[in-house]
BASE-417821 format. One line per 3 residues: number of its first residue (from 0); their letters; for each residue x, y, z of N, C-alpha, C. Coordinates in steps of 0.2 Angstrom, whole numbers. Atoms other than C-alpha are relative to their C-alpha. Layout:
// residues N
NUM = a = X Y Z X Y Z X Y Z  ...
END
This chain:
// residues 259
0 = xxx = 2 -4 6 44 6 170 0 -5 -6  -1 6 7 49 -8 157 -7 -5 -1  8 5 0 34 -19 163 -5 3 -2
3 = xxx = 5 -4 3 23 -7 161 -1 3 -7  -1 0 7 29 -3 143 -1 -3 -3  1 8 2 27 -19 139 -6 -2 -2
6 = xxx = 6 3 -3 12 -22 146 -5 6 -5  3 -3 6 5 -6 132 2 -3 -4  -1 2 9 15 -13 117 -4 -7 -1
9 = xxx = 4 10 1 8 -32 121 -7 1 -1  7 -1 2 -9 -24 123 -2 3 -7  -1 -2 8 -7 -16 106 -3 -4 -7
12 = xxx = -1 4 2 -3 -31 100 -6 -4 -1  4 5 -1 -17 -42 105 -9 2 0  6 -3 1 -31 -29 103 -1 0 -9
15 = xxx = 4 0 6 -28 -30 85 1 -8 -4  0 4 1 -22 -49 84 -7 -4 -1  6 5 1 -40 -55 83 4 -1 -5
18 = xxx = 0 -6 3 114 12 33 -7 -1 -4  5 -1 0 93 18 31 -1 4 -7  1 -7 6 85 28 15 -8 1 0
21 = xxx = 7 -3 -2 69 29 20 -2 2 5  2 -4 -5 60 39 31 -3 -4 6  6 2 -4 55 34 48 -5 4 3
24 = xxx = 6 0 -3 37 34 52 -4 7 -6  1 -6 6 37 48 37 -3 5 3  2 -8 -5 30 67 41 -5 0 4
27 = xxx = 4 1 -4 16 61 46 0 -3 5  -1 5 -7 21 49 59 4 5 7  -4 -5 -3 35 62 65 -6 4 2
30 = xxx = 4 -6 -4 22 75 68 -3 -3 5  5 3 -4 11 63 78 5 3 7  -2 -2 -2 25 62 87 0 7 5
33 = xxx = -2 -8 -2 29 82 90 -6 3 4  4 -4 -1 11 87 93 -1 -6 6  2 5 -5 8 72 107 7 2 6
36 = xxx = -7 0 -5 26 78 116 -4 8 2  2 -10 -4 19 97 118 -7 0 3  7 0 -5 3 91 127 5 -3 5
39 = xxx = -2 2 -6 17 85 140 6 1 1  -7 -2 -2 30 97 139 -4 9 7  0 -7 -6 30 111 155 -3 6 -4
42 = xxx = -1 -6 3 26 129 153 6 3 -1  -6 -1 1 43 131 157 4 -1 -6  -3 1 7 50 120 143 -5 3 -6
45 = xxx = 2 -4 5 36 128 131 2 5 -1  -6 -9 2 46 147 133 4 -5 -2  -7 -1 3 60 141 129 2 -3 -7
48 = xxx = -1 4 7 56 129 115 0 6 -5  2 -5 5 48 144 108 5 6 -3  -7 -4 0 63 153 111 4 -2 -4
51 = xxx = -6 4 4 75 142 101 -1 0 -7  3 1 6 62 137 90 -3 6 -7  4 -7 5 57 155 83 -7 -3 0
54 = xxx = 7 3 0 41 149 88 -3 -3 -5  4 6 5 38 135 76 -2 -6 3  2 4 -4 30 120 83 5 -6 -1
57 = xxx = -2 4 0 37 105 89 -3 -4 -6  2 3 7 27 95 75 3 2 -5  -5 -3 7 33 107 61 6 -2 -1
60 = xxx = -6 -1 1 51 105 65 3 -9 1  -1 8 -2 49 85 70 2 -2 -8  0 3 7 53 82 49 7 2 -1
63 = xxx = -6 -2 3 69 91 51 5 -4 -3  -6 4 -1 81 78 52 -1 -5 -6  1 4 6 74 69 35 1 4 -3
66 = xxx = 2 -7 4 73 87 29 7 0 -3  -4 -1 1 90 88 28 8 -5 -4  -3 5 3 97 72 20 2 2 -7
69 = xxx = -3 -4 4 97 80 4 6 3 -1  -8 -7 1 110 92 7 5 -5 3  -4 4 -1 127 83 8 2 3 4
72 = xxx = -3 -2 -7 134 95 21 -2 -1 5  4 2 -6 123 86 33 3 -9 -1  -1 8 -3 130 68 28 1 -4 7
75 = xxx = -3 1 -6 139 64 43 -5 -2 7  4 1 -4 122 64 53 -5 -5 0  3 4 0 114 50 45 -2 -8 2
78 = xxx = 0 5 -3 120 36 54 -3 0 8  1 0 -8 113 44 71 -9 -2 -2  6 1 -1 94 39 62 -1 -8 2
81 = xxx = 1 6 0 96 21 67 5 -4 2  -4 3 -4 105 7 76 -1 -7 -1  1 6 4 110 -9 69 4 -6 4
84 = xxx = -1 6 -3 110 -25 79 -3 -6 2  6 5 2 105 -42 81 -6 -1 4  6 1 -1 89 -47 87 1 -4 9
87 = xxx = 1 4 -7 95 -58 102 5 2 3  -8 -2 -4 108 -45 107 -4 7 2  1 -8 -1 105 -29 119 3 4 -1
90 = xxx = -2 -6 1 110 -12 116 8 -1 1  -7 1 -5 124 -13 131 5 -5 -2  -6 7 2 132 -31 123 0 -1 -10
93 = xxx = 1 0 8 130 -25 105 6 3 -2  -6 -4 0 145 -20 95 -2 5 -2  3 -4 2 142 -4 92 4 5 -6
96 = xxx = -3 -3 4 148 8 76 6 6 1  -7 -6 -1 165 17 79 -4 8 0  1 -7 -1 156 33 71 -5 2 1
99 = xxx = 4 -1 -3 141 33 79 -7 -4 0  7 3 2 122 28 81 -4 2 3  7 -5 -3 105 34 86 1 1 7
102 = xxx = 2 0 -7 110 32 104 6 7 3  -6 -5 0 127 43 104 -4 7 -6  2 -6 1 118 55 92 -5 4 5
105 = xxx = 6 -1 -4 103 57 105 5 4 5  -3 -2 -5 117 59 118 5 8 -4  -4 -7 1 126 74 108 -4 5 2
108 = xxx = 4 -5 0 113 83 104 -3 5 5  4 -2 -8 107 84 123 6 3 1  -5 -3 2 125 90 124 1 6 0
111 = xxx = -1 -6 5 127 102 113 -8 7 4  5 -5 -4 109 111 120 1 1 8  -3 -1 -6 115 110 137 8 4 1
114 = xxx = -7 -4 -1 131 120 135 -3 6 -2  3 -6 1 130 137 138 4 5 -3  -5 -5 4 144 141 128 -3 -1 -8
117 = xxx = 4 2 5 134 135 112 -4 5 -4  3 -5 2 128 147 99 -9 -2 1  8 2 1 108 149 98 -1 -4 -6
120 = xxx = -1 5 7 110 142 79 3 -7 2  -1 9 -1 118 126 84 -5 -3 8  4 2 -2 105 124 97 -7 -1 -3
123 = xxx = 5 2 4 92 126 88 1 -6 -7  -3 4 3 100 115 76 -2 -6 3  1 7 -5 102 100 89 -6 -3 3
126 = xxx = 7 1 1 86 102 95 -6 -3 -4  4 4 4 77 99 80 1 -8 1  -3 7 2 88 82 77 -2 -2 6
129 = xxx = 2 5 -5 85 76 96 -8 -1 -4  7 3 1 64 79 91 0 -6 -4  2 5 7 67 69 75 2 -7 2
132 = xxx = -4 6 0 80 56 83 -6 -4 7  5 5 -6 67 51 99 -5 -3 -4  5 4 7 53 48 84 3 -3 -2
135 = xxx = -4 7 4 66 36 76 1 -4 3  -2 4 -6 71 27 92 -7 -3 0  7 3 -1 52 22 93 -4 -4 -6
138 = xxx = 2 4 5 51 15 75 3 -7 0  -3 8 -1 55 -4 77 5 -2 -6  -3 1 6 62 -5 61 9 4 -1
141 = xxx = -4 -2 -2 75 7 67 7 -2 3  -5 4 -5 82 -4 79 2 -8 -4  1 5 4 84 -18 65 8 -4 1
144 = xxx = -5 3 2 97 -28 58 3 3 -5  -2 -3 4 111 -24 48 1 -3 -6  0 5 5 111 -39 37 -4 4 -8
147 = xxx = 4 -5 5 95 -29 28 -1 4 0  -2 -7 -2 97 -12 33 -9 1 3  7 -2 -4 82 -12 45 -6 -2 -5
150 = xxx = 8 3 0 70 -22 35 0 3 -10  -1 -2 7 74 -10 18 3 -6 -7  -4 7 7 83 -27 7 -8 -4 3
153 = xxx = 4 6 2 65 -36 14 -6 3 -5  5 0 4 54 -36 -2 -6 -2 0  7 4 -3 35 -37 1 -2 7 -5
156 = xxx = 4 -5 4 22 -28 -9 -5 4 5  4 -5 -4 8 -14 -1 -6 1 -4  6 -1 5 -8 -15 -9 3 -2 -6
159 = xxx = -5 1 8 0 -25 -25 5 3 -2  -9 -6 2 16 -11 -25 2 -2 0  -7 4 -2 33 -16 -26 1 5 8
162 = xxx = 0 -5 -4 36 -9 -7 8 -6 4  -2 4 -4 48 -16 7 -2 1 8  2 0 -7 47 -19 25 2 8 2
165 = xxx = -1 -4 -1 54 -4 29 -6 4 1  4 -7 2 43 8 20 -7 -2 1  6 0 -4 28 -1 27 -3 5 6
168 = xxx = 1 -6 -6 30 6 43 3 6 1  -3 -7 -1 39 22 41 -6 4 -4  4 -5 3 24 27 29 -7 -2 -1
171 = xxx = 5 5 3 13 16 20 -4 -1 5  5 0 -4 3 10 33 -5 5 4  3 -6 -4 -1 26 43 -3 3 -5
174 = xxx = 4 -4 5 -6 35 25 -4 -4 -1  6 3 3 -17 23 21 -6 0 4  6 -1 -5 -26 24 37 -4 6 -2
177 = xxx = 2 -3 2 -29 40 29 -3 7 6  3 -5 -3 -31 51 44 10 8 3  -6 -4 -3 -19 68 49 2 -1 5
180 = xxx = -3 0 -7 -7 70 60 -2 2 6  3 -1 -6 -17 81 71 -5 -5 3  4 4 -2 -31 69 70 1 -6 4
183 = xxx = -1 7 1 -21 53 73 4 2 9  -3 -1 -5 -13 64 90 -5 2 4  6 -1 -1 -30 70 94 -4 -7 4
186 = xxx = 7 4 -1 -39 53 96 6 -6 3  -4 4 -4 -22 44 104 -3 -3 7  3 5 -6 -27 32 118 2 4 8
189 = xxx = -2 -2 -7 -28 38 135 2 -3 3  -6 3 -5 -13 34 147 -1 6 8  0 -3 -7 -16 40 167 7 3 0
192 = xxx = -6 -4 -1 -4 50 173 6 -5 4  -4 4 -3 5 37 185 4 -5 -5  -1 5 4 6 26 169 8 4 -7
195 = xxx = -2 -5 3 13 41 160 9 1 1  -6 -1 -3 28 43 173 4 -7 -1  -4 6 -1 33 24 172 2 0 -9
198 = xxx = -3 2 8 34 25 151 6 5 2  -4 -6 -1 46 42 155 7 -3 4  -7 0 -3 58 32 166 4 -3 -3
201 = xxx = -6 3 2 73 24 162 4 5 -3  -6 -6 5 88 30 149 0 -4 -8  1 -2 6 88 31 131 1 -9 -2
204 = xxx = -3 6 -1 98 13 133 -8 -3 -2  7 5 -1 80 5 139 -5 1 -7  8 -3 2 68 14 129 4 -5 -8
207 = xxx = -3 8 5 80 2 113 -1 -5 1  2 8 -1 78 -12 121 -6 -3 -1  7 1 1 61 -9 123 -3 1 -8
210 = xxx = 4 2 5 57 -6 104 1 -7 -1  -2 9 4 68 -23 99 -5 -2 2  6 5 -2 55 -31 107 -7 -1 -5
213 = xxx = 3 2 6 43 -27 93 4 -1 -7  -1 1 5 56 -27 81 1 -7 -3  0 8 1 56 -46 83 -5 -3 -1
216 = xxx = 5 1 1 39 -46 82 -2 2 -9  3 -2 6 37 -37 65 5 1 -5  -3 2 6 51 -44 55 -2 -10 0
219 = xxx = 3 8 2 40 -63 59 -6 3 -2  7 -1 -1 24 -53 54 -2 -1 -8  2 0 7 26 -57 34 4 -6 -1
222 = xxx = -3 4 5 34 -67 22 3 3 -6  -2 -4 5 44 -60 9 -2 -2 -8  3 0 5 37 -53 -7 -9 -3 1
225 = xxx = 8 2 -1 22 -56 3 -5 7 -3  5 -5 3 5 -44 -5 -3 2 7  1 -2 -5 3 -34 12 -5 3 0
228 = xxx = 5 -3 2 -15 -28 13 -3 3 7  8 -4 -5 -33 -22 24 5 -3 6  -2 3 -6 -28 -37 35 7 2 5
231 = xxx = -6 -3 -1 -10 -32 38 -1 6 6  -2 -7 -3 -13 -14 44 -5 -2 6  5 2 -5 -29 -22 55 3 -4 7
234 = xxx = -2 8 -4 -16 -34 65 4 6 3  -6 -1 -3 -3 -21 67 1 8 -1  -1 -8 -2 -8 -1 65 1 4 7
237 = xxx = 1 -4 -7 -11 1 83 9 -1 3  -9 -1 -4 8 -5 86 3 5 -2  -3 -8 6 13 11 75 -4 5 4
240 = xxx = 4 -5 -2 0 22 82 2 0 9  -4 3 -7 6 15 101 6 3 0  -7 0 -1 23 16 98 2 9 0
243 = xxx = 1 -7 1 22 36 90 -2 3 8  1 -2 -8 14 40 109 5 0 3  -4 1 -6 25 33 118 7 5 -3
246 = xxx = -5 -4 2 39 41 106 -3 8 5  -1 -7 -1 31 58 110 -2 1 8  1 -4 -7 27 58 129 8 -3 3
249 = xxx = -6 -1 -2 47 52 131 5 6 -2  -3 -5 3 52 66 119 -3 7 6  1 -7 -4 42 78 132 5 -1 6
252 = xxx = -2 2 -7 50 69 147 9 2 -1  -6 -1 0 69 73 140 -2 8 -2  -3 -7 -1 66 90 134 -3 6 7
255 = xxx = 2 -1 -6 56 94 150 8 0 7  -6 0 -3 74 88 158 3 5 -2  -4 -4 3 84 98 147 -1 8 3
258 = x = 2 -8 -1 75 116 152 -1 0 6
END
């Protein structure tokens, strides 16, 4: 499974090489995901979602989890969007945060939907947060260092703005492309189906390790206070547009388990 994960994000790569407070991969990015997971969720898991969901769509509800940041009676869940460790450290040998992180939130959430003593309101509830938390597990930036809160303390400009790494890839570059979320899930690269099952396996563990690997990539892709431009998004959209798939055909592959 890993080699072949690899062996997408490298190709990615080289097709185009000729504590958090921004959004990852922003509404737009999150929906890619949500509308790409429900082209490879069951009929079975589509009843039930529907069911949870009050028939809202996995996209619509993919923004929940940033939705909710606002409200302070949600603090407590904001350490489950992101996972802070070093670069030359995996998941398994990383110290990990007493009171939680993307990978322990991912693990409640399934949890909590899985118990059948569990109200329909805190299902639907968890539910949301796993859509929103698998989309964030896929943003590279996510999987960062704590030194600079995922890339957020690196100042670099966006078209002459003041922007930083972060907010690059959580938003800025996807909008500039200027295409919708449906369109951008619409015109997603075709992956065989054999290819399909080998992104799906593993555990939550691997699919971390497997971003780190860009995230090492795209904290050497600038310079700070660099003027981040055309070239930029030409070298390194498809990593973002790549990564978002793969977020949303593991997002089918766990709620597909789940039901």
């Amino acid at each position: 499974m890993r080699s072949i994960s690899l062996l997408i994000i490298i190709a990615a790569l080289f097709v185009n090489s000729n504590s958090y407070s921004a959004k990852k991969w922003g509404a737009t990015g999150h929906r890619v995901v949500g509308a790409i997971a429900d082209q490879y969720t069951t009929n079975k898991t589509k009843r039930h979602l529907k069911k949870i969901l009050n028939h809202q769509s996995l996209a619509f509800v993919s923004t929940f989890g940033d939705e909710i940041k606002s409200d302070k009676r949600f603090k407590e869940f904001s350490i489950w969007h992101y996972v802070n460790m070093p670069l030359d450290v995996k998941y398994e040998d990383s110290k990990k945060n007493p009171e939680g992180d993307l990978v322990s939130g991912i693990a409640q959430c399934k949890r909590i939907i899985k118990d059948e003593n569990s109200s329909d309101e805190d299902k639907a509830f968890y539910l949301k947060m796993l859509i929103h938390l698998i989309g964030d597990l896929h943003q590279p930036l996510h999987i960062g260092r704590e030194e600079d809160k995922g890339g957020n303390d690196i100042k670099v400009k966006w078209n002459f703005r003041e922007s930083n790494l972060h907010k690059v890839w959580d938003s800025q570059m996807i909008e500039t492309y200027g295409m919708s979320y449906s369109e951008l899930a619409e015109n997603a690269s075709y992956i065989p189906k054999n290819e399909v099952k080998a992104l799906q396996r593993g555990s939550v563990i691997d699919w971390v390790n497997d971003t780190q690997h860009l995230t090492r990539v795209i904290y050497d892709s600038m310079e700070k206070d660099e003027n981040l431009r055309y070239e930029y998004s030409y070298k390194y959209l498809d990593i973002a547009r790549t990564q978002m798939q793969i977020a949303g055909i593991r997002l089918a592959k766990e709620l597909n388990d789940l039901f």
